[in-house]
C-alpha positions in Angstrom: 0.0 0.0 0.0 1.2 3.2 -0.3 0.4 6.8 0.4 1.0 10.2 -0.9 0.9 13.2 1.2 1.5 17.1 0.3 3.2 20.1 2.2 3.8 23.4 1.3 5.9 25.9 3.2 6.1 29.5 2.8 8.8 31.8 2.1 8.7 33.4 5.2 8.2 29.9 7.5 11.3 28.5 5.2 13.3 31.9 6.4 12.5 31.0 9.9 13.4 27.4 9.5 16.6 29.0 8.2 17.4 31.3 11.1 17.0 28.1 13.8 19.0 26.0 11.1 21.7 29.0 11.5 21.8 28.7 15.2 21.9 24.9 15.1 24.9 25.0 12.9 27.0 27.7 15.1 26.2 24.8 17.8 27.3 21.9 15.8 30.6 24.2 14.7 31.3 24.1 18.6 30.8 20.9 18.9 32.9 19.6 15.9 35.7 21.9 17.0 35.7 20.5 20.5 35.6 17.0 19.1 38.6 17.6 16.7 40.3 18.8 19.2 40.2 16.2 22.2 40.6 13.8 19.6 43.9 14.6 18.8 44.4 15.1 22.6 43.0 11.0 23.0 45.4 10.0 20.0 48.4 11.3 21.2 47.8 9.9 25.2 46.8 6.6 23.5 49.8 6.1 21.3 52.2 6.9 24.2 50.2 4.8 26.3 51.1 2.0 24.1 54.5 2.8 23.8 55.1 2.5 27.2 52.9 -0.4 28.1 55.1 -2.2 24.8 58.3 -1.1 27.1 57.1 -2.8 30.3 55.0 -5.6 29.7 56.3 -9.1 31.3 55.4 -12.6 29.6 53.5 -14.4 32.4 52.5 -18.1 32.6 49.2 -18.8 33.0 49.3 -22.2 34.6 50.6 -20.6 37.9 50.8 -17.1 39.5 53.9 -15.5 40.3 53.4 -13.2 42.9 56.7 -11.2 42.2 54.3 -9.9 39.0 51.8 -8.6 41.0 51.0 -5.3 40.5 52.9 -5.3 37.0 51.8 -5.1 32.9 51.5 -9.1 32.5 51.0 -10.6 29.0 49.6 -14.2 28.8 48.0 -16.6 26.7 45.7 -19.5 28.1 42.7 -21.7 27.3 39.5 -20.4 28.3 37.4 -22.3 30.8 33.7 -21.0 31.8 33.3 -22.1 35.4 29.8 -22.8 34.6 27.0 -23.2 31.8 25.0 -20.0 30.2 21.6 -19.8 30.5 19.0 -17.6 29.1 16.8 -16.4 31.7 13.9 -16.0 29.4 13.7 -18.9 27.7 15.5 -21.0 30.2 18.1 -22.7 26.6 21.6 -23.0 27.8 25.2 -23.5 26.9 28.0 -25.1 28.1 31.5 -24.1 27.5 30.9 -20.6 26.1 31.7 -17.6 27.0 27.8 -16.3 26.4 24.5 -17.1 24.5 23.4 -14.3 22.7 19.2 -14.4 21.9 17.9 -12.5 18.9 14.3 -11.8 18.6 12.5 -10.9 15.2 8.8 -10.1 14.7 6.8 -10.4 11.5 5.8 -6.2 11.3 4.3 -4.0 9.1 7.4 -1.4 8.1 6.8 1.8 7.2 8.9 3.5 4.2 9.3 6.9 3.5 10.5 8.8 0.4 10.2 13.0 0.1 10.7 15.1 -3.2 10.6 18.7 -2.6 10.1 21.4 -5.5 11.0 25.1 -5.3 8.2 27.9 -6.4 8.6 31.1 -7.1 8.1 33.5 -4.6 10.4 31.5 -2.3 8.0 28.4 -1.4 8.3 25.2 -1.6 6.2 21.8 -2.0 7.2 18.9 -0.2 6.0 15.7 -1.7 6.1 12.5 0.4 5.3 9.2 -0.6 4.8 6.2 2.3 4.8 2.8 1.6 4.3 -0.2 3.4 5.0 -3.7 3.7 5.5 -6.6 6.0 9.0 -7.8 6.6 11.0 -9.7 9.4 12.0 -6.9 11.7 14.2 -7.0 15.0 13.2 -3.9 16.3 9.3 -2.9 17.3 8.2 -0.9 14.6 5.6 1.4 16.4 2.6 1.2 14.5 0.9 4.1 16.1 3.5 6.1 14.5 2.6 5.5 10.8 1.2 8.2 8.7 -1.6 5.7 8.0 -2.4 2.9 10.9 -5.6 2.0 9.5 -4.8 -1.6 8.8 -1.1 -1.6 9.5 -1.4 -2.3 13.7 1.6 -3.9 14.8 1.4 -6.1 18.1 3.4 -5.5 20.8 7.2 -6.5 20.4 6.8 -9.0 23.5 10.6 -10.6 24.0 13.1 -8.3 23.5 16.7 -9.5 22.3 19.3 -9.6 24.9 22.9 -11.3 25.6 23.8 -13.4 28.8 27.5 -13.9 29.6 29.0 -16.4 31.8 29.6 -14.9 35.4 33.6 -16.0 35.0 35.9 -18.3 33.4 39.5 -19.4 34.0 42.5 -19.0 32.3 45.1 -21.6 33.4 45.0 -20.0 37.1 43.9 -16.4 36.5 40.2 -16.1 36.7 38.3 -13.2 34.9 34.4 -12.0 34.5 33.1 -13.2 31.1 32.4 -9.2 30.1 35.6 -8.5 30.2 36.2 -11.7 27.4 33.2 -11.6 25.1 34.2 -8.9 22.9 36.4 -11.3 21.1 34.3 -14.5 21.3 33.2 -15.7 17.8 29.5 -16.6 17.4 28.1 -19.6 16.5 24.5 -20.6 16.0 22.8 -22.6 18.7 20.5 -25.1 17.0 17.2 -25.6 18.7 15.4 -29.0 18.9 12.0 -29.9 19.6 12.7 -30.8 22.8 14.2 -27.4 23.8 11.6 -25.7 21.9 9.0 -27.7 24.1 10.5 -26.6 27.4 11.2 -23.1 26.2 7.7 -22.6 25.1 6.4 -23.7 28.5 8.9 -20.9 30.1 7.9 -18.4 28.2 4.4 -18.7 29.3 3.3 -20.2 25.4 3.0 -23.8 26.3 2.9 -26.2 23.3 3.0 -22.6 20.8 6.9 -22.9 20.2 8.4 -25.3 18.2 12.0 -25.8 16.4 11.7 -23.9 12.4 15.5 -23.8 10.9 17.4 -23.7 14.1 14.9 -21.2 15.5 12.4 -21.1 18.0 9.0 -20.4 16.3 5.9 -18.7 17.2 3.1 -18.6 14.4 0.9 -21.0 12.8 3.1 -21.6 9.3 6.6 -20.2 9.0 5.9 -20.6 5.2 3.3 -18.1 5.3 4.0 -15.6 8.1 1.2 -13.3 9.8 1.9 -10.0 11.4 3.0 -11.2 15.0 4.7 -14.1 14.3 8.0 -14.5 15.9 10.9 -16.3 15.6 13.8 -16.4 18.3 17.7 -17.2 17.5 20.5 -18.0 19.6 24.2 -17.8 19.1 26.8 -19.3 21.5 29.6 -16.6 21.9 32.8 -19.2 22.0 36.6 -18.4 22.8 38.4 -21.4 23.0 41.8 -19.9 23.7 42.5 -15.8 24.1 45.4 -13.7 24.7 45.8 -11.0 27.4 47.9 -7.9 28.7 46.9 -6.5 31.8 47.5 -5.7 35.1 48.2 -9.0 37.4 45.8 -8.4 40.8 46.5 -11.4 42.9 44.1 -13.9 40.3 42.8 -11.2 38.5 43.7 -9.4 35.5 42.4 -5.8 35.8 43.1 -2.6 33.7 46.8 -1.2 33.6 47.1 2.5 34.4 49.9 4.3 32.2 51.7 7.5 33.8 49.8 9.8 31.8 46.4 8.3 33.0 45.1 6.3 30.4 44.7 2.5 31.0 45.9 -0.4 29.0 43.8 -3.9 28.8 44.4 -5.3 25.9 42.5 -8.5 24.0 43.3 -11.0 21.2 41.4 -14.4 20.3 43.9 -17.1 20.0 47.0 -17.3 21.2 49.0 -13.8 20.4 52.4 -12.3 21.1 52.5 -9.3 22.9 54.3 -7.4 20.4 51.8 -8.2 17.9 48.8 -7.3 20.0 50.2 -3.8 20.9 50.9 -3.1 17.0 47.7 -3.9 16.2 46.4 -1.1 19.0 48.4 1.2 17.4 46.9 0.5 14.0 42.9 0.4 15.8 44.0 3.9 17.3 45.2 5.6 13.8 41.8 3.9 12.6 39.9 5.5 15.1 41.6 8.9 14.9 40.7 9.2 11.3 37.3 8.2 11.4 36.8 10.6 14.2 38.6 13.6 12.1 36.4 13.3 9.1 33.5 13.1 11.2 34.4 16.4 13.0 35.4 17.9 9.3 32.0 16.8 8.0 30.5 18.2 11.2 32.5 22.0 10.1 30.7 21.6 6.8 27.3 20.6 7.7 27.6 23.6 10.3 28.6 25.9 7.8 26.1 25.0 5.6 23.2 25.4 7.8 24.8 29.1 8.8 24.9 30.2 5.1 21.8 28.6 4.4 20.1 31.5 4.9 21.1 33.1 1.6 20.0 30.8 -0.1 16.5 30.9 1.2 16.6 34.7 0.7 17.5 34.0 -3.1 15.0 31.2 -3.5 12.4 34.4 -4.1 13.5 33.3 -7.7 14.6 29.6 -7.7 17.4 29.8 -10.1 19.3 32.2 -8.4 18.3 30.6 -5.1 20.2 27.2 -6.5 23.1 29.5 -7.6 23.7 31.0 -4.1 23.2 27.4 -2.6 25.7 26.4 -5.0 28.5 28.6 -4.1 27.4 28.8 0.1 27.9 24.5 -0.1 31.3 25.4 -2.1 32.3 27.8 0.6 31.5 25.8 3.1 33.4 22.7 2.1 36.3 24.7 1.9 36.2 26.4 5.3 35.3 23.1 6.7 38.5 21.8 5.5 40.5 25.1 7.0 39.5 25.1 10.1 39.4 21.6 10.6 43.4 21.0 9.6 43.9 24.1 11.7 42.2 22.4 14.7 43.6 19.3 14.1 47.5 20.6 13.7 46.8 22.9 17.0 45.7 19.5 18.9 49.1 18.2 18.0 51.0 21.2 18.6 52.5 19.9 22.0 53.6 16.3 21.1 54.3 16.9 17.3 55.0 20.7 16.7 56.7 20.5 13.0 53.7 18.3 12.0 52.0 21.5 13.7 54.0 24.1 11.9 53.6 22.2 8.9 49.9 21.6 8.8 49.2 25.5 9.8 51.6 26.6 6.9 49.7 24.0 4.3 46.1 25.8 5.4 47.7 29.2 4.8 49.1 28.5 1.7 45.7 27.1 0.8 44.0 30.7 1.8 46.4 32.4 0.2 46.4 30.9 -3.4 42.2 30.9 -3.3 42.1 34.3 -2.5 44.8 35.3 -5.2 42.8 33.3 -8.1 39.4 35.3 -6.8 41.2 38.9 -6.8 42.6 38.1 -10.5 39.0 37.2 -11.5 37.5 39.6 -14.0 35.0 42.2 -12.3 31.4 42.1 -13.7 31.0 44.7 -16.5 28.9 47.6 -15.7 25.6 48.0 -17.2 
């Protein structure tokens, strides 16, 4: 099904829209500028971080605690032993010898879709055309129904089980003992087959006696999985497994806790498998640079859509005829881009200005040189001719 709705906005509401946009982007500037900053800040204390944990972590052996390490940077590798089965409290299906059972829940919904055109007219209005269409698909999060631009014959029922993840309370490694959050990240998932038997029993728990039964490894809830109806659910689980895994941290008596470096930051590092140190601390290093750049172009794309909202404005005012509305936009989103990019390296090479300052220098002089050679090739542009 779908429907079509309609808006128009006028001139003057657009210029209004425009203003609040304006004040929204000086806030997002802030924001992106504070971001871009500590980021470089986080980047620098992480990397130094690393380098010293790399310059003082001891191999330990896992199969017996030394208490001369205690206190210390300790890399180890060990089997992984859960001290005792995972079970999901819901459902009452259970694992043994993972690290955690993770329990997906989907719904047969209605899902709404949404697609918008928008037209300029002159005069400075605009006509917003919206189309809605909907369908029913297998959805893991509620879709709220009441919501919808049309419910008439598109209720949802209630999303009744929501997914979760149980982890074991704690496992061993050789004679270290550690919480099965501080594991899981790195466990690999697997599918946990359910039988009719454990569909049976899980049923009954949920309250749905003899309702559930075992459809492709799933628990199902409706009367034909071939032909689903809106409400029919279907439940998933997936052991989370870590047969062996690799650790530095901080030795605490039979714990392993988080390492604190002198400049604050702490150091608890994870591999599946069995991992030498050196090789887990390079890969840090290579996850912090990732992080650092993804972060930057965030905060630079942050600059431009801040910039953009501020200069919007003119382009509103111009939309009184739509051509020349589209030009100004044109050359605002041009402008934009550009000091997006200006003050972002300039934020950037400040933020590195204590630990790196020739990178500094060097990133500061690039941005000027930038400024300089755009404004030369506008002043040696050809002025308008005079009417």
């Amino acid at each position: 099904m779908t429907v079509v709705t309609r808006t128009s906005t006028s001139w003057f509401s657009r210029l209004g829209g425009a203003i609040t946009g304006a004040i929204f982007g000086f806030i997002l500037l802030i924001v992106a500028i504070v971001a871009l900053f500590w980021n470089e800040g986080r980047s620098v204390a992480t990397y130094e971080s690393l380098v010293e944990g790399q310059s003082i972590v001891v191999a330990a052996d896992a199969s017996r605690i030394d208490p001369a390490l205690d206190g210390k940077l300790v890399h180890l590798e060990s089997a992984v032993a859960p001290v005792a089965d995972v079970v999901d409290p819901d459902t009452g299906i259970s694992a043994s010898g993972v690290i955690g059972l993770a329990r997906k829940v989907e719904m047969y919904q209605w899902v709404e879709e949404k697609s918008s055109t928008t037209e300029k007219k002159l005069g400075g209005g605009e006509e917003t055309v919206t189309t809605y269409t909907y369908s029913r698909e297998w959805s893991g999060d509620a879709q709220d129904s009441s919501k919808f631009q049309e419910t008439t014959g598109h209720e949802n029922p209630e999303f009744w089980l929501p997914s979760t993840e149980t982890l074991v309370a704690t496992a061993k490694l050789g004679a270290f003992t550690v919480e099965g959050s501080q594991i899981a990240s790195v466990g690999a998932r697997e599918a946990l087959p359910i039988t009719n038997e454990t569909a049976a029993k899980a049923s009954e728990a949920l309250g749905y006696p003899g309702e559930g039964r075992a459809v492709m490894q799933a628990l199902y809830f409706g009367a034909d999985e071939k032909a689903p109806e809106v409400g029919d659910t279907r439940i998933r689980f997936e052991k989370i497994v870590l047969p062996e895994v690799s650790i530095v941290a901080r030795q605490n008596g039979d714990r392993l806790t988080e390492y604190t470096t002198e400049n604050g930051y702490t150091l608890f590092l994870l591999a599946a498998g069995r991992e030498t140190s050196d090789k887990m601390f390079a890969d840090s290093q290579t996850e912090n640079v990732i992080l650092t750049w993804v972060i930057r172009v965030a905060g630079i794309f942050g600059l431009f859509i801040g910039f953009a909202l501020i200069f919007r404005i003119f382009g509103v005012i111009g939309d009184v005829i739509p051509f020349i509305g589209s030009l100004i936009g044109f050359g605002t989103g041009l402008i934009s881009f550009l000091l997006a990019i200006v003050v972002g390296v300039t934020v950037i090479a400040i933020g590195w200005f204590a630990a790196r300052p020739l990178l500094s220098i060097g990133l500061i002089a690039g941005v000027a040189a930038i400024v300089f050679a755009f404004t030369r090739y506008a002043r040696k542009q050809p002025a308008a001719p005079q009417a």
